[in-house]
C-alpha positions as CSV (number, residue, x, y, z in Angstrom):
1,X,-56.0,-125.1,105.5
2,X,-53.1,-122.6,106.3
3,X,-55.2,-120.5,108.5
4,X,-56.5,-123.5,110.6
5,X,-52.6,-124.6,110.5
6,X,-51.7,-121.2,112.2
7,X,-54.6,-121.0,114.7
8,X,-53.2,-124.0,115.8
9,X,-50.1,-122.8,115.9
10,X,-51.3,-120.2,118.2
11,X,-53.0,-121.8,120.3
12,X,-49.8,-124.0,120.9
13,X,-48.0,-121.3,122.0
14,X,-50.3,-119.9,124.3
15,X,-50.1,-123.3,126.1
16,X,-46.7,-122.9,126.0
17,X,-46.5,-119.9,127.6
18,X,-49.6,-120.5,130.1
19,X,-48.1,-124.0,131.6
20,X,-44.3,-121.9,131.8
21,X,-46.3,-119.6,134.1
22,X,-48.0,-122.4,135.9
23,X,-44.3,-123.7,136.6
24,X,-43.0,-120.5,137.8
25,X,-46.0,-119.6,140.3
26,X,-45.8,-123.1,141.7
27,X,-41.8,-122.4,142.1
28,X,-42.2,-119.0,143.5
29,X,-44.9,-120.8,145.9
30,X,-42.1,-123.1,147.2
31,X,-39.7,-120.3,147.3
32,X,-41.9,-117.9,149.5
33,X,-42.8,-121.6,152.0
34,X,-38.7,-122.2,152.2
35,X,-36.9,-118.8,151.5
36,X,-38.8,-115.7,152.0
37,X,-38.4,-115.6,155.4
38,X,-35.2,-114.7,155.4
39,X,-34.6,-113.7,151.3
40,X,-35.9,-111.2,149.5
41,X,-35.9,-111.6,145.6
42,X,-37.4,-107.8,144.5
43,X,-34.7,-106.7,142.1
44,X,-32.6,-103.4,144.1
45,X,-34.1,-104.6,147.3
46,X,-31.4,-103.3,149.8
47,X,-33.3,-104.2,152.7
48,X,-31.3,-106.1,155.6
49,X,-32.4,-109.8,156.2
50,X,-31.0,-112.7,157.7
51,X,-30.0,-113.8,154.1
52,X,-28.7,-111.6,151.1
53,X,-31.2,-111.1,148.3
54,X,-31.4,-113.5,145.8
55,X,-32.2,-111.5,142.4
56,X,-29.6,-112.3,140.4
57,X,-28.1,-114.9,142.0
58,X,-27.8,-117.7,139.7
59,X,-24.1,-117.1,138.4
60,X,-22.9,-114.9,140.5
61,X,-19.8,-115.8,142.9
62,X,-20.8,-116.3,146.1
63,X,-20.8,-114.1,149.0
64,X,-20.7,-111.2,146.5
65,X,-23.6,-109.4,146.8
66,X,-23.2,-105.7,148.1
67,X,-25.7,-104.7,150.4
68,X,-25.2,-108.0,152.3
69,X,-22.7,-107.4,155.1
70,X,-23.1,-110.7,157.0
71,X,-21.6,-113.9,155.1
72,X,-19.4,-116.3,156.9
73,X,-15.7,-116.6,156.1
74,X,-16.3,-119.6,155.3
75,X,-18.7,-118.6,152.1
76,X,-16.3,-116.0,151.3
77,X,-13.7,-118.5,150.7
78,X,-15.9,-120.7,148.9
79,X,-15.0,-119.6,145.4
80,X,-18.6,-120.8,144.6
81,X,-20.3,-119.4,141.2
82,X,-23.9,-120.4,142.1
83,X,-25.2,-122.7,139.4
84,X,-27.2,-126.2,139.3
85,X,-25.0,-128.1,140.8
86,X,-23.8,-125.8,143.5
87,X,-27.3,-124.3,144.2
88,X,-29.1,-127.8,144.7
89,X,-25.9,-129.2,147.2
90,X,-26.4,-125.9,149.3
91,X,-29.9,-126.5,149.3
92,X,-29.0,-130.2,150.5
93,X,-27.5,-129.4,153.6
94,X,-25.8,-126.0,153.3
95,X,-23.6,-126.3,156.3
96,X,-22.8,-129.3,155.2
97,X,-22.1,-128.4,151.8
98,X,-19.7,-125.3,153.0
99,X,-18.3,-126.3,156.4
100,X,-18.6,-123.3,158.6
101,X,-21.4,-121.3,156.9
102,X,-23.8,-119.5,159.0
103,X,-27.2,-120.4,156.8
104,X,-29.0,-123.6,158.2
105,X,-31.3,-124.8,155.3
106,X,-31.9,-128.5,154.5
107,X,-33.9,-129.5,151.9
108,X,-34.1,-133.8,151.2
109,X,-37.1,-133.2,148.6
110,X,-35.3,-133.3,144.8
111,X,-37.7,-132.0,143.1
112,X,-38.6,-128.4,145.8
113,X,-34.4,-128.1,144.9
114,X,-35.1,-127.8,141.8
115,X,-38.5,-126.0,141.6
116,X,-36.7,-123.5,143.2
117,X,-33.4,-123.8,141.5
118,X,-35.3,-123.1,138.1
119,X,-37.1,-120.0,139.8
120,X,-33.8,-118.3,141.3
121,X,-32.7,-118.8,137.6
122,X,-35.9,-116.7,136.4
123,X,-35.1,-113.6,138.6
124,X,-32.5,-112.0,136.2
């Protein structure tokens, strides 16, 4: 009986683990459709686009990141920390959300915000 009871354990965990990678191709997916055009997310990537690169972002301040030398004033002033909240209002409308920022991005679908909200938060 306590063998069976770990197999199953197992095997739970390897679900687990299987539908977490599901999630994160299907959020990498929407990232590479909305972002990659202009992002890169390969950790050191120093390679000029229009956007900075996004490893790491998820708690950093933004307009921080050093090999980016072409954010707005505006952003600079922000005194954003990217998190939940401030990630998934950028992704809203983000001149909107900071009045004078060069990025045009508007995303109205909930859910793509947060798909890839939860995959910037992986790339640490």
């Amino acid at each position: 009986m306590r063998e069976g009871s770990l197999k199953l354990l197992l095997i739970f965990f390897i679900a687990i683990l299987i539908h977490q990678s599901q999630i994160i191709a299907g959020a990498n997916e929407l990232f590479i459709k909305n972002c990659a055009t202009c992002h890169s997310v390969q950790k050191g990537d120093k390679t000029l686009r229009a956007g900075p690169n996004l490893w790491g972002v998820f708690g950093r301040k933004a307009a921080t990141h050093k090999s980016y030398p072409m954010y707005s004033e505006a952003l600079q002033k922000s005194k954003i920390v990217w998190n939940d909240d401030h990630l998934d209002k950028w992704l809203t409308n983000s001149r909107e959300y900071v009045k004078g920022s060069i990025m045009m991005y508007a995303q109205s679908d909930a859910g793509v915000r947060k798909n890839i909200i939860n995959y910037l938060k992986t790339l640490k």
